[in-house]
N, C-alpha and C positions, 0 to 999 in steps of 0.2 A: 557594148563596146562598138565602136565604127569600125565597117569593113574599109579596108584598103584597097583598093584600086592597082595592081603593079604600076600602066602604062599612064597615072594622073599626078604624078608628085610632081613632076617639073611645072606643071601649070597650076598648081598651089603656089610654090614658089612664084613663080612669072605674077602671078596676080597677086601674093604680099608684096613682091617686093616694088611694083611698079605702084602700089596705094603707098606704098611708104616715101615712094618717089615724088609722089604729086603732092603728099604731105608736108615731106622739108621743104620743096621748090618752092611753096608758097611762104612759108614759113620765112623763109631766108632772103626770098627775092621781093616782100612783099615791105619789108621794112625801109629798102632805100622807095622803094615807091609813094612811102604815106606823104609825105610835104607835098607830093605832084596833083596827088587823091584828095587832099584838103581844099587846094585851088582850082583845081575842076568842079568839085562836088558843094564849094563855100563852104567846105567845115570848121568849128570853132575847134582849139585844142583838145576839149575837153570831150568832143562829140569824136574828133578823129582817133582819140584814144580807142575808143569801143570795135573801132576794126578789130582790134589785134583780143581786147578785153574777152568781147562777146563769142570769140572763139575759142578760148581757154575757157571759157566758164562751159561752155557747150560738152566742151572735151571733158573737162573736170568730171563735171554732174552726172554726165550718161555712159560712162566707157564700163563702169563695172556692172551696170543694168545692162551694159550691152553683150559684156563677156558670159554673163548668167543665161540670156536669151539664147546667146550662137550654143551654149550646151542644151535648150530646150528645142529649139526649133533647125538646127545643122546649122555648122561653120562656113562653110559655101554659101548659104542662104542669107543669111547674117552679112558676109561680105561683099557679095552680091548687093546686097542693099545699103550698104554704107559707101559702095564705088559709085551706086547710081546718084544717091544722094550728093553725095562730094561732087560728082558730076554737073546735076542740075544746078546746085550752088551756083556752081565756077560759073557757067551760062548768065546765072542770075547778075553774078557780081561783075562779069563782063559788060552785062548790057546797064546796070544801075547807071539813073541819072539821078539821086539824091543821096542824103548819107544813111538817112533811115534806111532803103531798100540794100544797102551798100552791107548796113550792120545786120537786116535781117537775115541776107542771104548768108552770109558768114556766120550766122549763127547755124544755122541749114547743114554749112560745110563742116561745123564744127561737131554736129551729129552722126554726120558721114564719117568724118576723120575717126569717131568713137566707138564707131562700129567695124571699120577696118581692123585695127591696132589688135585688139582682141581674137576677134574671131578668125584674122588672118593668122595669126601668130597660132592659136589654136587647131588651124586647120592642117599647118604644117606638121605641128606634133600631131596629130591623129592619122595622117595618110604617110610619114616616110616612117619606116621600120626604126626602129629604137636606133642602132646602129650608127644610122645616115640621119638622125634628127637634127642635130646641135647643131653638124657641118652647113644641114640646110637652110637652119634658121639663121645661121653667122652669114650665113652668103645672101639669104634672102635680106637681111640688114645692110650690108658692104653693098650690095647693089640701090637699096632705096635712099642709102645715105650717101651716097656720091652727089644728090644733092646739095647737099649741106655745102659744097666745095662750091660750084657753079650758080648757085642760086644769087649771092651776093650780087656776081658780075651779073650775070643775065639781070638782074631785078632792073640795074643800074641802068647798062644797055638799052635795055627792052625801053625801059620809062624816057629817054633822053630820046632816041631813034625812032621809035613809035608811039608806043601810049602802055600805061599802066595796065590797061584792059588784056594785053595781049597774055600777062603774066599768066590770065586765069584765062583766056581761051587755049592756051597750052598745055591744058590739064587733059581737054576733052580728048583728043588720041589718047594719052596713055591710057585716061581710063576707060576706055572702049576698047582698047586691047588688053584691059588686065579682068573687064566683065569676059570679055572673048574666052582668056585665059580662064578664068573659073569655071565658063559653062561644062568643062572636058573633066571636072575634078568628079568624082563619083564619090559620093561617101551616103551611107546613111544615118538618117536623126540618132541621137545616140541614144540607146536603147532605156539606158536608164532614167531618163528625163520623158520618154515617150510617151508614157499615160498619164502623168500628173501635169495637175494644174500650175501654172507659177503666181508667186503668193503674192499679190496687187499689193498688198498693203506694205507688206516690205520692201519693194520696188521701188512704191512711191516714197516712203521715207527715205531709203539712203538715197536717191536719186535727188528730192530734196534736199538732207544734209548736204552732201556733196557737193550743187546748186550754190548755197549758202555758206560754205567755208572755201569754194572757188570765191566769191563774192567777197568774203571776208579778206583773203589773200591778197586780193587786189585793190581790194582799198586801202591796205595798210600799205600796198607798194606803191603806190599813189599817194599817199599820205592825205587819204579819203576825212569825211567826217568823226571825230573820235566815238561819240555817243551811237552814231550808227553801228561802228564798229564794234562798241561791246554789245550792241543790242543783237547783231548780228553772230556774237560767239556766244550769248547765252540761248539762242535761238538752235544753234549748231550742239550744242551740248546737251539740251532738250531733245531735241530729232534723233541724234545720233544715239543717246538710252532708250528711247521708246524702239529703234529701231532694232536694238540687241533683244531688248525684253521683248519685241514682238519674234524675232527669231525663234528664240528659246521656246517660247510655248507654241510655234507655230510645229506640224503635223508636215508638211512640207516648205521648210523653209528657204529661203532665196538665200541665204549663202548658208554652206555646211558649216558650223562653227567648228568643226571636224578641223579644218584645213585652217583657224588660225593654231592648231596646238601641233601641227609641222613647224615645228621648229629648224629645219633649214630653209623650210619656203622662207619665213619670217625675216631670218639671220641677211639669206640671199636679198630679201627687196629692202630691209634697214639699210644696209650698207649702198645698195644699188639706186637707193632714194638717198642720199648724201654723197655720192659720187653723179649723180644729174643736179645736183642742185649747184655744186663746184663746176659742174659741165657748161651749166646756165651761165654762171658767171664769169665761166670762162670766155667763152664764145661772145659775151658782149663788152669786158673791158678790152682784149685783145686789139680787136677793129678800130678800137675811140680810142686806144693808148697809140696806136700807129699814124692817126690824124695829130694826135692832142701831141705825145710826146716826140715820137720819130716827123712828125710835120708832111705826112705824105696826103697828098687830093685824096677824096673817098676811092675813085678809081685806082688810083695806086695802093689804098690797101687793102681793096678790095683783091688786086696781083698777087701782092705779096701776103696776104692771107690765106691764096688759094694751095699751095705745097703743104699747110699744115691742115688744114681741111682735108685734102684728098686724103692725106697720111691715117685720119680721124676716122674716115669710109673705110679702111683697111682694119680696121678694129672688129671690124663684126665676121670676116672671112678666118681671121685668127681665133678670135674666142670659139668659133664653131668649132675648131680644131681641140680645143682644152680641156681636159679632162674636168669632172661636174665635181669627181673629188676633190680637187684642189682650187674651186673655182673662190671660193671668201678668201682664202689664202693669195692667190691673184689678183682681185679683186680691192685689196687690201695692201700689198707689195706697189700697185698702181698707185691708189691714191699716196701714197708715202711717197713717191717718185716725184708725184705731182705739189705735192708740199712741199717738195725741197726744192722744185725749180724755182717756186712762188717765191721764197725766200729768197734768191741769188737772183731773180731778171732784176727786181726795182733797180742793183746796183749794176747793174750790166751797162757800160759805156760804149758797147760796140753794137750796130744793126745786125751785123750778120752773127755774132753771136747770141741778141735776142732774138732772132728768127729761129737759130737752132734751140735755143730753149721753149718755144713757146710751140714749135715741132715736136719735141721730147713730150709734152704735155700731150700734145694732140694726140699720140700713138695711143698712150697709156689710158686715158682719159676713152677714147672710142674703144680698147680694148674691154675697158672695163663696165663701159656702157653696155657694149652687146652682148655681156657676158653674165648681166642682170635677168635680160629675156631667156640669154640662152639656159642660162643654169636652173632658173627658176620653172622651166616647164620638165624639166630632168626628174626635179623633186617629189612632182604631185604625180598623180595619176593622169592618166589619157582623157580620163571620163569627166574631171572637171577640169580641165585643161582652158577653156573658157571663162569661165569663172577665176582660176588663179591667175590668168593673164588680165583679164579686167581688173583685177586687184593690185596687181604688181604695177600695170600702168596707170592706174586710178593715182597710188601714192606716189609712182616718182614724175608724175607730174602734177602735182600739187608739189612736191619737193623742187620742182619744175620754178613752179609758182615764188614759194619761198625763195628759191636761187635769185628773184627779178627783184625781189626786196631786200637782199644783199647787196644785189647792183649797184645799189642807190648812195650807198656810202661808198662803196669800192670805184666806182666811176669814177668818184673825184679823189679817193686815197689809195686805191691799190695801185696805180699805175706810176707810182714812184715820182712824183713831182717836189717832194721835198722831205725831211728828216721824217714829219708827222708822220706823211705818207706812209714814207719807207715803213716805220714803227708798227703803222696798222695791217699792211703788207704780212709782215712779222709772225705778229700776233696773230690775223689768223691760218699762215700756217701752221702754226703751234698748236692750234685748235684741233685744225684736221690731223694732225701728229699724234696728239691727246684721244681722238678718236681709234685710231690706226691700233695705239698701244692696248686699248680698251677690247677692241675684236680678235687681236691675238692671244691678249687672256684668255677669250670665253673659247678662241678653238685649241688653248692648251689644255682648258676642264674640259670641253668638252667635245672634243674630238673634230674630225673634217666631216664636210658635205656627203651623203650619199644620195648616189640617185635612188630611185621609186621603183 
């Protein structure tokens, strides 16, 4: 088990929450950037896509190899090397003068990013006392997602006023202060992972699968080649059994299959992977239904986007607050909240009305976001703490992923432009209703969450 440090948890915190900072800023600010990065850089469509691509696929493939690692080799050490990483990136993709160097580096960053999310999230639950965990990790999220509010404009700003470049030289203080921050954190390698080797071969499979159903995912959100596609999911279904069957006879295996027969870890990241994927969807018809249907310049709603984002950043200080028992029960009251706005904006005929529903959304919706991490490190053990959070953010972003090939039909129908619309709008609230109904069953059999 890791010792604890009294006088090191605030710079645990300090250094998740500022990696998770430099992670939305890019995220959020880097999208109104790309039209600017295609005519600097002469990219064709199809080459500017891979910005964003080759960084999900980065993230996808390695975050659960990465969360296995921060429990073999220490969470400090692990995040230490995903800030440096993210770091040199950002330098990289500052200084790029073509789109290949543009995409490799972001691929780079997307390694970095795979190795924070995890082993940061991990190191938290390992150095503050049970007690002060949740609150920590809620607060260390509410601080790194205040991004998410500011990144829009700033993207905007930054790219119109100077250059797209600055987006990612604005990385490198933070993350020099959040390397600063982790050097203070004292923890030792965890005990139980200290002598054994980690098993290469299982590594390299799921890290492949992963690789290849990130890959899958976005081709079909792109409406990629079809034949590729299936050759790609019978590739993923291949990898992904060889890699269970090599678990099970492996003597030291890379994941305990121990931890998928927790059934609330389970419970908690199903549901917490279909509230990011509605998260995803959310976040991108929102912005394009305030251009497309309310008629306002990017900058303006980019403004008026910015109150239901902050509100969104407020989700992670509250769920740290929330009891782990009732957390699928909240968790599930949210998305229901969030279903029934869905259903009443299409017909909403007033702005400031659809501002406060699409606010109502954003509370609930970040509540229930940070309450996925939070709850789900409550459940397992301290000792694979790494491993479960590599897992839990492995699937909800691939769930992530799924949300963007949702997008694709909701872009042009959920945002209420006409009956059809309205209808599709509708229907899939009904969906997530249908779900909602479904996990209230299983915690009427089968009782509520406890923690570990």
């Amino acid at each position: 088990m890791n010792k604890k440090i009294a006088n090191s948890p605030i710079f645990a915190l300090l250094a998740f929450a500022a990696g998770i900072f430099c992670i939305q800023l890019d995220a959020f600010a880097l999208n109104l950037a790309l039209p600017q990065i295609g005519i600097d850089l002469s990219a064709s469509e199809g080459g500017l896509k891979w910005v964003v691509s080759v960084y999900l696929l980065s993230v996808g493939g390695l975050m659960l190899a990465a969360g296995r690692l921060s429990d073999q080799y220490g969470y400090r050490n692990i995040l230490i090397i995903g800030l440096a990483l993210f770091g040199i990136a950002s330098i990289l993709c500052a200084l790029a003068q073509s789109m290949s160097v543009l995409v490799i580096a972001r691929a780079i960053q997307g390694a970095g990013g795979a190795c924070i999310m995890p082993a940061g999230l991990a190191l938290i639950t390992n150095v503050y006392p049970k007690e002060k965990r949740s609150k920590a990790i809620g607060l260390a999220i509410g601080i790194g997602g205040s991004a998410t509010a500011g990144g829009p404009i700033l993207g905007g700003l930054v790219t119109e006023a100077v250059s797209w470049r600055l987006i990612f030289w604005l990385n490198i203080p933070i993350v020099l202060m959040a390397i600063y921050s982790a050097i203070f954190v004292k923890t030792e390698i965890n005990d139980t992972y200290k002598t054994k080797l980690i098993d290469m071969r299982g590594l390299f499979l799921i890290t492949l699968s992963l690789a290849i159903l990130s890959l899958l995912i976005d081709g079909v959100s792109t409406g990629g080649n079809v034949n590729l596609n299936i050759l790609l999911s019978m590739a993923f279904v291949i990898l992904i059994t060889m890699f269970f069957s090599s678990e099970k006879r492996s003597s030291n295996p890379l994941i305990s299959l121990e931890i998928f027969k927790n059934r609330n870890f389970i419970v908690l990241t199903v549901v917490g992977a279909v509230i990011n994927a509605i998260t995803v969807v959310f976040l991108f018809i929102v912005p394009l239904s305030l251009q497309d249907v309310w008629h306002l310049s990017p900058y303006s709603a980019g403004v008026a986007f910015l109150p239901p984002a902050l509100i969104m950043a407020f989700g992670g200080p509250i769920a740290g607050r929330l009891k782990t028992l009732h957390a699928v029960f909240v968790m599930n009251v949210c998305l229901g909240v969030v279903a029934a706005v869905f259903i009443s904006v299409p017909k909403l005929s007033s702005f400031v009305m659809y501002l406060i529903g699409i606010t109502i959304c954003a509370i609930f919706l970040g509540i229930a976001n940070a309450l996925t991490l939070v709850a789900t490190q409550s459940v397992v053990s301290p000792v694979v703490a790494g491993t479960a959070s590599g897992i839990t953010k492995t699937i909800i972003t691939l769930a992530a992923g799924l949300g963007v090939v949702l997008t694709g039909k909701a872009a042009d129908q959920a945002i209420g432009l006409s009956a059809d619309h309205t209808i599709h709008s509708i229907s899939t609230s009904i969906g997530w209703f249908c779900f909602c109904v479904f996990v209230f069953l299983y915690l009427y059999v089968y009782g509520r969450v406890y923690k570990y």
